[in-house]
gemmi code that builds the backbone of each chain (N, CA, C; Angstrom):
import gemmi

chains = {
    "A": [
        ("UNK", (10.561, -13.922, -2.995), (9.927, -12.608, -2.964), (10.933, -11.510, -3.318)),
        ("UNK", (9.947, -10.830, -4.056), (11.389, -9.034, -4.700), (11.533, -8.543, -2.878)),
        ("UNK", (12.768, -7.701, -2.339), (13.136, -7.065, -1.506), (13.159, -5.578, -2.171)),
        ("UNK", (12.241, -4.817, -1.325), (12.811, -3.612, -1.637), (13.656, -2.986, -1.039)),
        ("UNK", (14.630, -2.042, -0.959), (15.763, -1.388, 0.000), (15.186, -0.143, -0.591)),
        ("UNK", (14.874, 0.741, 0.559), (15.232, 2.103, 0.284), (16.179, 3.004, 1.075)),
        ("UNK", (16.338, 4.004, 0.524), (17.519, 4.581, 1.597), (17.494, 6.400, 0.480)),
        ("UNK", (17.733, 7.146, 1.825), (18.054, 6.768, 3.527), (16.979, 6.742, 4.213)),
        ("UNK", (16.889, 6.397, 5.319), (15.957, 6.179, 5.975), (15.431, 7.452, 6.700)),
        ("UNK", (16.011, 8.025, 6.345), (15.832, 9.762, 7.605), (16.386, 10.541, 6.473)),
        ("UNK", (15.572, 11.674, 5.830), (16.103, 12.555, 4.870), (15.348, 13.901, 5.264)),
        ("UNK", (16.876, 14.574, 6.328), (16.032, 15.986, 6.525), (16.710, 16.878, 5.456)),
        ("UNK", (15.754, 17.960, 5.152), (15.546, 18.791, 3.975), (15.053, 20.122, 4.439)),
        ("UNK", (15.861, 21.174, 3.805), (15.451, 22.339, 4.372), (14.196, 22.878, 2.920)),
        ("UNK", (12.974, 23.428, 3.654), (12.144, 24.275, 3.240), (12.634, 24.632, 1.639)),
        ("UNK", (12.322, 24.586, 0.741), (12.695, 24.975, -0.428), (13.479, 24.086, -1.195)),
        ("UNK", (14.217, 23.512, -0.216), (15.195, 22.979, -1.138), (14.757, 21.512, -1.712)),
        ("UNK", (15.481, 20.989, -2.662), (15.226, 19.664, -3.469), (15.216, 18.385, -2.660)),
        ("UNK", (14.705, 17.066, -2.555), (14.721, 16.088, -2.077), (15.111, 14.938, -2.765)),
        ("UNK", (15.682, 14.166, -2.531), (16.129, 12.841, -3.358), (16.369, 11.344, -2.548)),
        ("UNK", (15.571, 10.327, -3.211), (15.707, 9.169, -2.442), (15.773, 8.227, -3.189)),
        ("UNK", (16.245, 7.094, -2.862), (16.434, 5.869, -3.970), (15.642, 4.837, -3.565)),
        ("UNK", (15.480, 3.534, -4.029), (14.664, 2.743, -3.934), (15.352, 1.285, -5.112)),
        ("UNK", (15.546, 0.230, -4.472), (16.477, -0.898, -5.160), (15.878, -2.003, -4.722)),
        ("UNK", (15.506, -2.674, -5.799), (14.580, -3.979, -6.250), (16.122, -5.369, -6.255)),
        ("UNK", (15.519, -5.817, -5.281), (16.374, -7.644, -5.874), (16.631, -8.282, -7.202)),
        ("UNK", (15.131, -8.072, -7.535), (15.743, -8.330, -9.394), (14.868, -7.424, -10.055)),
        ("UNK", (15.215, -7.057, -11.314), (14.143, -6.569, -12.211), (13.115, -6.385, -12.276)),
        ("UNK", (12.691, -5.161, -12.117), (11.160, -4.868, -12.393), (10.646, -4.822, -13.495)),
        ("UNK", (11.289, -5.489, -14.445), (10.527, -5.265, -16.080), (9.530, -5.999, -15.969)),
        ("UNK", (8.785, -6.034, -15.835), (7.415, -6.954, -15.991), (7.581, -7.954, -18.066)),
        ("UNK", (7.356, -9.073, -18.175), (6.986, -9.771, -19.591), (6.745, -9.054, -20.569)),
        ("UNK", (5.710, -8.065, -20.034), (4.795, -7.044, -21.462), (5.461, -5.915, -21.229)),
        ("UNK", (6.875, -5.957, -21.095), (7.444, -4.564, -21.157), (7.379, -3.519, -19.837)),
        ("UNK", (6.670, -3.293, -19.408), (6.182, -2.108, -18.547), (6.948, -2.349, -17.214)),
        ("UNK", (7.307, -1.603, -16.199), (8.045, -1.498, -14.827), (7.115, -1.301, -14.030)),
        ("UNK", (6.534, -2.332, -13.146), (5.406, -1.759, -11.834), (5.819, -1.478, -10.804)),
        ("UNK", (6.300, -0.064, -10.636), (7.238, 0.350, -9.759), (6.243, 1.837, -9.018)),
        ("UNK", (5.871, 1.575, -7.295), (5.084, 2.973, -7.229), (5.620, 3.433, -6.074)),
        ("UNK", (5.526, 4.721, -6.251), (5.735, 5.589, -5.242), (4.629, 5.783, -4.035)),
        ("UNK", (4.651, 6.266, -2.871), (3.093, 6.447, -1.583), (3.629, 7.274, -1.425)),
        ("UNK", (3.272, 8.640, -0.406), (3.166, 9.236, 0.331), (2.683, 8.331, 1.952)),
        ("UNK", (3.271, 8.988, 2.781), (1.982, 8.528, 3.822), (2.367, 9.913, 4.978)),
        ("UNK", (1.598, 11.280, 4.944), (1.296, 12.032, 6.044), (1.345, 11.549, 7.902)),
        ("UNK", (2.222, 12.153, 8.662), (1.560, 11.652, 9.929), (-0.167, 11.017, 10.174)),
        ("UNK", (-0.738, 10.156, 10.568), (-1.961, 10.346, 10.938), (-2.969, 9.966, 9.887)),
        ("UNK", (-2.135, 9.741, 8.605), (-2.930, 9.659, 7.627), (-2.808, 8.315, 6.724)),
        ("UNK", (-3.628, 7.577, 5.985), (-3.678, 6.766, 5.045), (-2.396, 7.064, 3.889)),
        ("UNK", (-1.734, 5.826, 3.344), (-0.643, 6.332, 2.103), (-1.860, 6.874, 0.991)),
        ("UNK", (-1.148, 7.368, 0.230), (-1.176, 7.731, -0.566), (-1.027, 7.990, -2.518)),
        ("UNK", (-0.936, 7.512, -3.251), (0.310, 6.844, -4.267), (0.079, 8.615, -4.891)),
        ("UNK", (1.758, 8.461, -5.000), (2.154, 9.545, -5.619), (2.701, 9.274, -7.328)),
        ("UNK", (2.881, 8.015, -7.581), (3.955, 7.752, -8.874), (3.681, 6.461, -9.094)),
        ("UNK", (2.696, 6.387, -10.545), (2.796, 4.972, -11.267), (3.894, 4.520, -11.755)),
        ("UNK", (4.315, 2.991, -12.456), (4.881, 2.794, -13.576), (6.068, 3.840, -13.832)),
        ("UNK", (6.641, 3.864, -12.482), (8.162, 4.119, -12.734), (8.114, 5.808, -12.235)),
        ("UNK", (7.020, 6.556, -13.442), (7.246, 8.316, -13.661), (5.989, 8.359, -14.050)),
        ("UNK", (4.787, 8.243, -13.597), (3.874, 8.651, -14.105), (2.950, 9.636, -12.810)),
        ("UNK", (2.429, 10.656, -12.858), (2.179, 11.110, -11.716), (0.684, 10.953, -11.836)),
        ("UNK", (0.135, 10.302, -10.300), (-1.285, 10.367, -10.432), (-1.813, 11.591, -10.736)),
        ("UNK", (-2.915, 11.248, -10.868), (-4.021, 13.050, -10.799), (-3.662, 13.616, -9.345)),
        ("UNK", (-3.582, 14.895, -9.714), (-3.839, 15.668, -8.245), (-2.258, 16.062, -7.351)),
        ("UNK", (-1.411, 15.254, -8.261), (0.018, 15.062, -7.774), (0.634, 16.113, -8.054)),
        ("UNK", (1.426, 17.115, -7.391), (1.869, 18.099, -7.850), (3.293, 17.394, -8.844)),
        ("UNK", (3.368, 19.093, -9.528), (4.567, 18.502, -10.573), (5.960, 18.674, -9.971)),
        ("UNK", (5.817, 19.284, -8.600), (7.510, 18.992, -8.056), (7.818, 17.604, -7.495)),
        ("UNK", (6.965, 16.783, -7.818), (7.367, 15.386, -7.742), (7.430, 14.755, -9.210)),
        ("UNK", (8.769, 13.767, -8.957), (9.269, 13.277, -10.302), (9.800, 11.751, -9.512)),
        ("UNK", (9.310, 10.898, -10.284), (9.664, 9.340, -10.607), (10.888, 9.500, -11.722)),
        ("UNK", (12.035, 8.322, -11.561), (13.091, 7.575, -12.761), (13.221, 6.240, -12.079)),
        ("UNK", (13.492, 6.327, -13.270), (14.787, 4.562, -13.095), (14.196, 3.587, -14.136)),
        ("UNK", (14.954, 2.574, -13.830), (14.716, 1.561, -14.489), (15.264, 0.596, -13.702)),
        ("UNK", (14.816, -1.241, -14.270), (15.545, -2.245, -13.554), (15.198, -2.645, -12.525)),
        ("UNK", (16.480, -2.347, -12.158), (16.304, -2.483, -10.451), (16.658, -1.032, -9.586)),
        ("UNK", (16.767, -0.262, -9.945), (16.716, 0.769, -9.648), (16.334, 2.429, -9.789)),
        ("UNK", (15.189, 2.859, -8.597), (14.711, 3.751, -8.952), (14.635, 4.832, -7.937)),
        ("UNK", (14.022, 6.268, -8.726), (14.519, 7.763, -7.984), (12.895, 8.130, -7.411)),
        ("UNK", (12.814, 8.950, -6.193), (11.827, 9.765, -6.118), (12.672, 11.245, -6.071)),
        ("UNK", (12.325, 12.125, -6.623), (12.449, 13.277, -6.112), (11.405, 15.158, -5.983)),
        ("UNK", (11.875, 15.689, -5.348), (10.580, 16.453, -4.934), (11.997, 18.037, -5.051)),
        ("UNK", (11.131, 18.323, -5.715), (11.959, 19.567, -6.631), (12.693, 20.609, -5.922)),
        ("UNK", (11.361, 21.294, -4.649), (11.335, 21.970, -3.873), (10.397, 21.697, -3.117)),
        ("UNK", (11.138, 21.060, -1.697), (10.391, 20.944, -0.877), (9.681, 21.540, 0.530)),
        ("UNK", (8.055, 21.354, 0.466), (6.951, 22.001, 0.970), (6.605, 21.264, 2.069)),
        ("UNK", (6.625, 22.653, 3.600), (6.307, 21.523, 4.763), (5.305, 20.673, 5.034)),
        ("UNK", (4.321, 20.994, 3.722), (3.114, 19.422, 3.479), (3.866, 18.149, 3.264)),
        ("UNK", (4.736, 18.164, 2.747), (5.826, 16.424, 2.240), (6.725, 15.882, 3.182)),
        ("UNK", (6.270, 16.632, 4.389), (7.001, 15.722, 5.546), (5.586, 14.680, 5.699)),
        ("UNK", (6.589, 13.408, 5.968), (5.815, 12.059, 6.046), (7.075, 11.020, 5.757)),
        ("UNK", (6.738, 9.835, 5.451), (7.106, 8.651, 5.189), (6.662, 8.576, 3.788)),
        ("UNK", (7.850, 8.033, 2.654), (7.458, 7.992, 1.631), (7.932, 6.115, 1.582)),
        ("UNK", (6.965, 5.580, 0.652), (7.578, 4.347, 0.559), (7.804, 3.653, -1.162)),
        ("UNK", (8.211, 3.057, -1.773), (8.210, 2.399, -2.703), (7.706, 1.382, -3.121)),
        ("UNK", (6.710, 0.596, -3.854), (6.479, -0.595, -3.611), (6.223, -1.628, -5.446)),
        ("UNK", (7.069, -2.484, -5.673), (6.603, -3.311, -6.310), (5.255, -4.290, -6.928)),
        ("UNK", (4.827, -4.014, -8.113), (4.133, -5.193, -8.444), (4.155, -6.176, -9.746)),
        ("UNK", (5.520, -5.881, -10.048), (5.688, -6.526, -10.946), (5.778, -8.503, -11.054)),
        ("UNK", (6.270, -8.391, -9.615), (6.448, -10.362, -9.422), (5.552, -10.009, -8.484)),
        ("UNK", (4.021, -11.025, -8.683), (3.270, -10.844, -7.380), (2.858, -12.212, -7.497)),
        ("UNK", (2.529, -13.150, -6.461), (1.895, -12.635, -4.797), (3.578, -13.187, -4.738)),
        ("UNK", (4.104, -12.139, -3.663), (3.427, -10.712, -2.713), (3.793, -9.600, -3.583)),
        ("UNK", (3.235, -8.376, -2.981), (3.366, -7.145, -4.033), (3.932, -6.902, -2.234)),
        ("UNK", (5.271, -6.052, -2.948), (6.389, -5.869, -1.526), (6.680, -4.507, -1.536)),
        ("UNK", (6.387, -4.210, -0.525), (6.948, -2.421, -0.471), (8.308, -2.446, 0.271)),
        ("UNK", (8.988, -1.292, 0.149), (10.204, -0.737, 1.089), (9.674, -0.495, 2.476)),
        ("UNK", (11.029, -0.250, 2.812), (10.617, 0.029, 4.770), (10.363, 1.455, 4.872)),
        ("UNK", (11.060, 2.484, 3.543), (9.931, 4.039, 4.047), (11.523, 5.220, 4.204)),
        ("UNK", (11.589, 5.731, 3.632), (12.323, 6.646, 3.461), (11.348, 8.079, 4.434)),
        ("UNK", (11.975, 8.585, 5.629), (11.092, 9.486, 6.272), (11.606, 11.082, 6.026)),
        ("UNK", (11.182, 11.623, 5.652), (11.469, 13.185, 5.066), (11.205, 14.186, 6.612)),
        ("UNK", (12.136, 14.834, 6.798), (11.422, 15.947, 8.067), (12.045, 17.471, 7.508)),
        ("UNK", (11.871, 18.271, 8.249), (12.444, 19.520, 7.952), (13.307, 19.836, 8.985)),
        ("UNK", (14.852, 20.262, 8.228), (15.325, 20.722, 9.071), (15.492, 21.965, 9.994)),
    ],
    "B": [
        ("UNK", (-17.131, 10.923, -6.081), (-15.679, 10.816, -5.587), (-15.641, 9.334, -4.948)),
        ("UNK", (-14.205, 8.484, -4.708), (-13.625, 7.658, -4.559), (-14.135, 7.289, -2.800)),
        ("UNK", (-14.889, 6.613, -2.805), (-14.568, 6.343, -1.254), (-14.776, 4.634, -0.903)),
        ("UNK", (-13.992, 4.369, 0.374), (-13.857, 3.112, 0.961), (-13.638, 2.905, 2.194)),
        ("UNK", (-14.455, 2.807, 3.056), (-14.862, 2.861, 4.286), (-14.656, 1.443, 4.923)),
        ("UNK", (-13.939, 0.937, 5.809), (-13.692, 0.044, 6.430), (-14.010, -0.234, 7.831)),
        ("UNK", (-14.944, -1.043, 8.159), (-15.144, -1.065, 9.689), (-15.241, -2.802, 9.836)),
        ("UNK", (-15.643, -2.914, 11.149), (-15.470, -4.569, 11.551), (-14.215, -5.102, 12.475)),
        ("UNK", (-12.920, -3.510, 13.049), (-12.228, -3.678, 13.680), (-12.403, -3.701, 14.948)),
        ("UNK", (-11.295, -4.510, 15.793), (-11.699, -4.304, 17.335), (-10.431, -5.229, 18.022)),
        ("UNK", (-10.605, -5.376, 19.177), (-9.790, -5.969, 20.039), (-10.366, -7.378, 20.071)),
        ("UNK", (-9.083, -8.325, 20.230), (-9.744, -10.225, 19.790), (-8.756, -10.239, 20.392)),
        ("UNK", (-8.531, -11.602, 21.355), (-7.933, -12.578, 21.664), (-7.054, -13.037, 20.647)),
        ("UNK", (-6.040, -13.793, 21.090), (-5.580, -14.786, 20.221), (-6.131, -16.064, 19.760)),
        ("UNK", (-6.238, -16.373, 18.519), (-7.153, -17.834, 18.689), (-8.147, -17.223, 17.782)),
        ("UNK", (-8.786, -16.173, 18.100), (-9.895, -15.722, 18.030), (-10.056, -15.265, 16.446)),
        ("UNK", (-11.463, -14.290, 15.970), (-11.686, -14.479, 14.685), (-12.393, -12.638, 14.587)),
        ("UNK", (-12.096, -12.315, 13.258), (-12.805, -10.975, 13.092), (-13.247, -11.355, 11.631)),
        ("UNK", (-14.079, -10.167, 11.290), (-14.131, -9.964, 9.674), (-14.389, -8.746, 9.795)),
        ("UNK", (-13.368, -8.387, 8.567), (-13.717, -6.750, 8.261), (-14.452, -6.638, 7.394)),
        ("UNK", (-14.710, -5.841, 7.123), (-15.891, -5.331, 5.625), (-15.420, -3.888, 5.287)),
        ("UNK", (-15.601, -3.913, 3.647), (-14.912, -1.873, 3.044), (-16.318, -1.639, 2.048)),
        ("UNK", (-16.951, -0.924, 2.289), (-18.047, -0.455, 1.472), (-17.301, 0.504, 0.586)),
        ("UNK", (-17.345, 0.056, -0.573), (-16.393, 1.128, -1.799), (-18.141, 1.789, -2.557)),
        ("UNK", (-17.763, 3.161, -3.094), (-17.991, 3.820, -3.805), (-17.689, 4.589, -4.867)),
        ("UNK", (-18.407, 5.413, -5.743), (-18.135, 5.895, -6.367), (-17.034, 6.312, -7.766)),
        ("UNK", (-17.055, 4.527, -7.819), (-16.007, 3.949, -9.293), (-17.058, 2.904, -9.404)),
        ("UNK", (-16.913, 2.096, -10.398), (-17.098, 0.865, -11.024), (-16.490, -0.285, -10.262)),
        ("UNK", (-17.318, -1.263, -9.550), (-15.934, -1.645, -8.644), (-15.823, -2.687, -8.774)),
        ("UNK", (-16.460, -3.286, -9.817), (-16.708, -4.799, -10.206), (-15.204, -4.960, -11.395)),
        ("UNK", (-15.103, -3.752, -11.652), (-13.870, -3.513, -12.747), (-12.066, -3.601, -12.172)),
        ("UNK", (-12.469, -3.707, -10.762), (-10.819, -3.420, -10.271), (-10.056, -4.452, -9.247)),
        ("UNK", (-9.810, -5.035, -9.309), (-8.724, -5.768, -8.162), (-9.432, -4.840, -7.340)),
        ("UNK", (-9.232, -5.727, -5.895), (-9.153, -4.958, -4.327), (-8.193, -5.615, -3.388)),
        ("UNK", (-7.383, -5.062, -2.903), (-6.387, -5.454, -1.743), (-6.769, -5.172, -0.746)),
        ("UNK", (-6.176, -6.226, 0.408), (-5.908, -5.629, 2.086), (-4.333, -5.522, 2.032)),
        ("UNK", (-4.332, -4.605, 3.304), (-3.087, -4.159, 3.196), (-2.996, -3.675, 4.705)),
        ("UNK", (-2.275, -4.067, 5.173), (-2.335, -4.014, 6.920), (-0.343, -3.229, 7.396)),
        ("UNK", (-0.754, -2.750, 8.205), (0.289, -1.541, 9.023), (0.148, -1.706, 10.162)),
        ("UNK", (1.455, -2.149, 10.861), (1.659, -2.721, 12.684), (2.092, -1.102, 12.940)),
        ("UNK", (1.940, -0.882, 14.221), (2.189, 0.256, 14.929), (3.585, 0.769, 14.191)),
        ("UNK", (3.975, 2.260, 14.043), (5.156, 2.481, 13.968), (5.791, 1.738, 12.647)),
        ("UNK", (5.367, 1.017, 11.836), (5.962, -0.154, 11.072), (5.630, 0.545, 9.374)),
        ("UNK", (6.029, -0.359, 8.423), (5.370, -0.443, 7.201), (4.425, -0.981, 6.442)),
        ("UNK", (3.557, -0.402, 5.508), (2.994, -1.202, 5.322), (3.273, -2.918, 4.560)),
        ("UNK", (2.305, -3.755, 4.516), (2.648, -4.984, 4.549), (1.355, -5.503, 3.236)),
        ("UNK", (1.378, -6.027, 2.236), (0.136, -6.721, 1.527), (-0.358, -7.656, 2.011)),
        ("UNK", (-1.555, -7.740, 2.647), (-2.093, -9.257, 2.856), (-2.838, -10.059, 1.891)),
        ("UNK", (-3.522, -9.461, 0.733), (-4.648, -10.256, 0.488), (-4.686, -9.368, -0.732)),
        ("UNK", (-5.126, -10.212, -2.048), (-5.799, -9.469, -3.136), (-7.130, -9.954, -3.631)),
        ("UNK", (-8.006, -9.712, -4.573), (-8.697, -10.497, -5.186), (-9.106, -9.476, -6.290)),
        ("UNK", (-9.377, -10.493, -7.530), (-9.849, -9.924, -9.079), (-11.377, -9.497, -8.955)),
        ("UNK", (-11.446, -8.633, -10.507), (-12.608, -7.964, -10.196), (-13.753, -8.912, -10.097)),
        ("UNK", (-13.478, -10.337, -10.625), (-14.964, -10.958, -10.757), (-14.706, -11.977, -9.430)),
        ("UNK", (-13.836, -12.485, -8.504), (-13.919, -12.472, -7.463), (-13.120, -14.566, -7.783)),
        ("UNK", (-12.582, -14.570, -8.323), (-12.721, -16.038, -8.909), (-11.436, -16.386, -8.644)),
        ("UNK", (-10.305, -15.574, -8.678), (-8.852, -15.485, -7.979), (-8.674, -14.469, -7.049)),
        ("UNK", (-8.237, -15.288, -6.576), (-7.495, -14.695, -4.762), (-5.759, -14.782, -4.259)),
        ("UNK", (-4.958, -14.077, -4.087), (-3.648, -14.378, -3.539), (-3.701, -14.309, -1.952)),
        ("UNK", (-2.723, -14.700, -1.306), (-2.417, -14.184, -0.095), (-1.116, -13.911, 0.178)),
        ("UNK", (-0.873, -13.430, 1.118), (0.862, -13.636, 1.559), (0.997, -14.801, 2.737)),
        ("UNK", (2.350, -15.258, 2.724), (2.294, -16.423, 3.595), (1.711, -16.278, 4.778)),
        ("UNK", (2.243, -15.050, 5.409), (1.758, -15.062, 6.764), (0.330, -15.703, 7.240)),
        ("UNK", (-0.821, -15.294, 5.918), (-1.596, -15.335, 6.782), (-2.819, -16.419, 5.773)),
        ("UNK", (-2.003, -17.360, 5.029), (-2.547, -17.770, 4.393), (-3.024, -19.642, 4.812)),
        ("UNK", (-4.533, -19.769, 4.777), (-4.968, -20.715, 5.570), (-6.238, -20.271, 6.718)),
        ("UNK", (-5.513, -19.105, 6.981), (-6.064, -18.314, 8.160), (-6.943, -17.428, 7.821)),
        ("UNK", (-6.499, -16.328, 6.502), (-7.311, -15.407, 6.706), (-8.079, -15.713, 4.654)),
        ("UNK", (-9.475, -15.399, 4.828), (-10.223, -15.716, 3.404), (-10.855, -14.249, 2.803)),
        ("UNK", (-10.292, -13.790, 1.576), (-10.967, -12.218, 1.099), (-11.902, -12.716, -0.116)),
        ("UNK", (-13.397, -12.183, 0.115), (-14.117, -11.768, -0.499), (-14.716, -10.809, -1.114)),
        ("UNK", (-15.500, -10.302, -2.214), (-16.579, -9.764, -2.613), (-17.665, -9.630, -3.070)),
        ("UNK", (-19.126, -8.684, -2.994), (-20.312, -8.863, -3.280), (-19.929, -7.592, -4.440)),
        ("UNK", (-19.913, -8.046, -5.528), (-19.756, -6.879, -6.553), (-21.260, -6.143, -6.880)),
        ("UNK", (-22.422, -7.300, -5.685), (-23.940, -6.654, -6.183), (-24.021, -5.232, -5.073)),
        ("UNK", (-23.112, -5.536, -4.389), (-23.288, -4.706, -2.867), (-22.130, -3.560, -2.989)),
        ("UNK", (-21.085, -3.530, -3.735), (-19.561, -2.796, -3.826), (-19.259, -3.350, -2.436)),
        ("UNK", (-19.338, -4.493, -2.015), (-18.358, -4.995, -0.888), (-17.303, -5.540, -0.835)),
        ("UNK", (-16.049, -5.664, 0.225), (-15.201, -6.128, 0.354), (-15.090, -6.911, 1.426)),
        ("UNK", (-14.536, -8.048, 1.895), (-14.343, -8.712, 3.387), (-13.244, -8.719, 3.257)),
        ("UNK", (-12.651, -9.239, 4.754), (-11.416, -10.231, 5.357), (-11.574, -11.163, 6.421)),
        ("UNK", (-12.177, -12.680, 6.493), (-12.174, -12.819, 6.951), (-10.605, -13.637, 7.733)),
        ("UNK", (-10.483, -13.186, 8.765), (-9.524, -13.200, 10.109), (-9.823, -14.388, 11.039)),
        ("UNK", (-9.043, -15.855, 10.373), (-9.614, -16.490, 11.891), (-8.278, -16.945, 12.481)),
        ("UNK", (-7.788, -17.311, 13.587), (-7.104, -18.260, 14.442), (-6.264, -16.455, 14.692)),
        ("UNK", (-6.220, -15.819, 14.882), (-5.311, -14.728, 14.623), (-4.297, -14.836, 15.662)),
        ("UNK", (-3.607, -13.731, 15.794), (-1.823, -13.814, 16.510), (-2.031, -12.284, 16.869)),
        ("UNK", (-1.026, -12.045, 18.109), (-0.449, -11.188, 18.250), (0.175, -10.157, 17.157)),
        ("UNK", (0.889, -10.713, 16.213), (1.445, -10.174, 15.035), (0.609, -9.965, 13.941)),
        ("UNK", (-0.888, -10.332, 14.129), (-1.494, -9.981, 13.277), (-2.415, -8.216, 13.328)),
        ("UNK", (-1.545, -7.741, 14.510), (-2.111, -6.283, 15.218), (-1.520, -5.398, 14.383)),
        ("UNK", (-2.558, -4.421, 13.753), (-2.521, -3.307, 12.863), (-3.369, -2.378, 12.589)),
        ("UNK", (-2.979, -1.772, 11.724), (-4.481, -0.721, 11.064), (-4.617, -1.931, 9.660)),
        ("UNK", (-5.743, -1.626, 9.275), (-5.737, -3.083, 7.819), (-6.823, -1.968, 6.747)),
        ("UNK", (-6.227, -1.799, 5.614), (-6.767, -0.803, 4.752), (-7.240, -1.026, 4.306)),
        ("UNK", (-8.375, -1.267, 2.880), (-8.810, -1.419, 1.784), (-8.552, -0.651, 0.369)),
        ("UNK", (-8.084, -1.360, -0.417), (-7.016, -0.617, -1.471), (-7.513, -0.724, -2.459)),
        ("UNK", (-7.776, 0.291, -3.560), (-8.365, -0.004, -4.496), (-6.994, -0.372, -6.060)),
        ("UNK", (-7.042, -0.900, -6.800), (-6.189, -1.679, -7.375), (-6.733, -0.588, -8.959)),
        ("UNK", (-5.892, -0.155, -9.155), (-5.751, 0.674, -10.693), (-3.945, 0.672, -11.173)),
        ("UNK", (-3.969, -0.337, -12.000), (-2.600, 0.066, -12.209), (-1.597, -0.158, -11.108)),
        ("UNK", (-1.736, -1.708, -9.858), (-1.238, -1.258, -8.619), (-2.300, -0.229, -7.435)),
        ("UNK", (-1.888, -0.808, -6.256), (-2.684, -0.198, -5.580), (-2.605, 1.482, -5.485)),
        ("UNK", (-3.444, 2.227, -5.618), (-3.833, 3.398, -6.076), (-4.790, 4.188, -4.446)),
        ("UNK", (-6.184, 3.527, -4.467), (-6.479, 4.611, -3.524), (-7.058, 3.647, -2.060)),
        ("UNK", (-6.357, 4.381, -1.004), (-6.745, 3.164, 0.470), (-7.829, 4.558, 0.979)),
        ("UNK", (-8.326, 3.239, 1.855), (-9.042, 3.727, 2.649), (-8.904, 4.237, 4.114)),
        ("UNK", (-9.588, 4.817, 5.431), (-9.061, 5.243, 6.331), (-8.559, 4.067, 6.735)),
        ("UNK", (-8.844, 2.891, 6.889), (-8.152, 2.140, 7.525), (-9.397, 1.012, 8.778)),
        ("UNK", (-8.889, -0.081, 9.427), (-9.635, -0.744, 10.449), (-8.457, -1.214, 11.259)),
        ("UNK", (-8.611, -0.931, 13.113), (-7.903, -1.256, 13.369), (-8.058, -2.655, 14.475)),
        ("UNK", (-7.191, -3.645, 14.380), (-7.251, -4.774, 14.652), (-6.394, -4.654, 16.018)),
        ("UNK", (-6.810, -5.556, 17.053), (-5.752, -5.189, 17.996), (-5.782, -6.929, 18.581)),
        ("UNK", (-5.058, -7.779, 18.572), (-5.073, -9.268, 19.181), (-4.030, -9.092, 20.207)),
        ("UNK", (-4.472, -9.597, 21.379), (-4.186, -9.652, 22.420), (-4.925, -9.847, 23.946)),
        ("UNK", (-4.183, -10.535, 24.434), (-5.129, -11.174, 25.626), (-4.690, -10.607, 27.447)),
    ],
}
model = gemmi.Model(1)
for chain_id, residues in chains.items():
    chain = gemmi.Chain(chain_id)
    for i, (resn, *xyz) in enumerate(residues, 1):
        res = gemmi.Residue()
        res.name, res.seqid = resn, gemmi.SeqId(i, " ")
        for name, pos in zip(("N", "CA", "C"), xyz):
            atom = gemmi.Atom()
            atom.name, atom.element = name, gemmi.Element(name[0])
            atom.pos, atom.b_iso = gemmi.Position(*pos), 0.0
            res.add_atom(atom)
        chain.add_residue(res)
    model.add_chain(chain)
structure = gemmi.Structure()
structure.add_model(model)
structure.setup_entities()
């Protein structure tokens, strides 16, 4: 099974300012036909996740644009431009490029400082 | 709009057996993969279960494979899980996920609680 690692696990962030978290795959996420199935969640206190980021950098509908997907490989970025006290939550990462299982990270948690 | 409603949760014994059910709406739903996807207290989420849109392949993850069987009525937009011999460790919220590109949109959730 792929392992995801994310880190850090606790990322406080003051009001405005930029956010950055990583996310590192065991092996390669290139999928055969080219493409990286690499996604980003949200998950709110209290609330259902969310997916914030297809295929590496692609932002769902509805996703604001101070969120940005990179990487490649085995390794990839979330970051949140300027951050809004709506994006405190648990963000997680999750693989589907080698499935069964499709494996998420343990959750990078955002608070305000 | 997108919805997927999950009920059929509750408190079970160990040993014991549930089935959930997710009434999806408002997509095409015969067109998409559907996952379970289950969350222990405090924890992350975890994949249990997938199945294709015409219902003919199924994965599981080890944990719970033997044990637990996912279906659908693509005449009904339904989803199951059925849950038998269950565990302690099988205690969570258990979602219904709709599969676009990777899982894309869950539902509120069902929560399972085993214990005696």
């Amino acid at each position: 099974d792929v392992v995801m690692t994310q880190s850090p696990l606790s990322l406080p962030v003051t009001l405005g300012q930029p956010a950055s978290m990583s996310c590192r795959s065991s092996q390669s996420l290139v999928h055969s036909d080219g493409n990286t199935y690499l996604n980003w969640y949200q998950q709110r206190p209290g609330q259902s996740p969310r997916r914030l980021i297809y295929n590496v950098s692609n932002r769902d509908s509805g996703v604001p644009d101070r969120f940005s997907g990179s990487g490649s490989g085995t390794d990839f970025t979330l970051k949140i431009s300027e951050v809004e006290a709506e994006d405190v939550g648990v963000y997680y990462c999750m693989q589907t490029t080698h499935l069964p299982p499709l494996t998420f990270g343990q959750g990078t948690r955002l608070e305000i400082k | 709009e997108v919805q997927l409603v999950e009920s059929g949760g509750g408190l079970v014994q160990p040993g014991g057996s549930l089935r959930l059910s997710c009434a999806a709406s408002g997509f095409t739903f015969s067109d998409h993969w559907m996952n379970w996807v289950r969350q222990a207290p405090g924890k992350g989420p975890v994949w249990v279960s997938h199945i294709f849109g015409d219902g003919r392949t199924t994965n599981y993850a080890d944990s719970v494979k033997g044990r637990f069987t996912i279906s659908r009525d693509n005449a009904k937009n339904m989803l199951y899980l059925q849950m038998n011999s269950l565990r302690v460790e099988d205690t969570g919220v258990y979602y219904c996920v709709r599969d676009t590109r990777g899982p894309d949109f869950w539902g509120q959730g069902a929560l399972v609680t085993v214990s005696s």
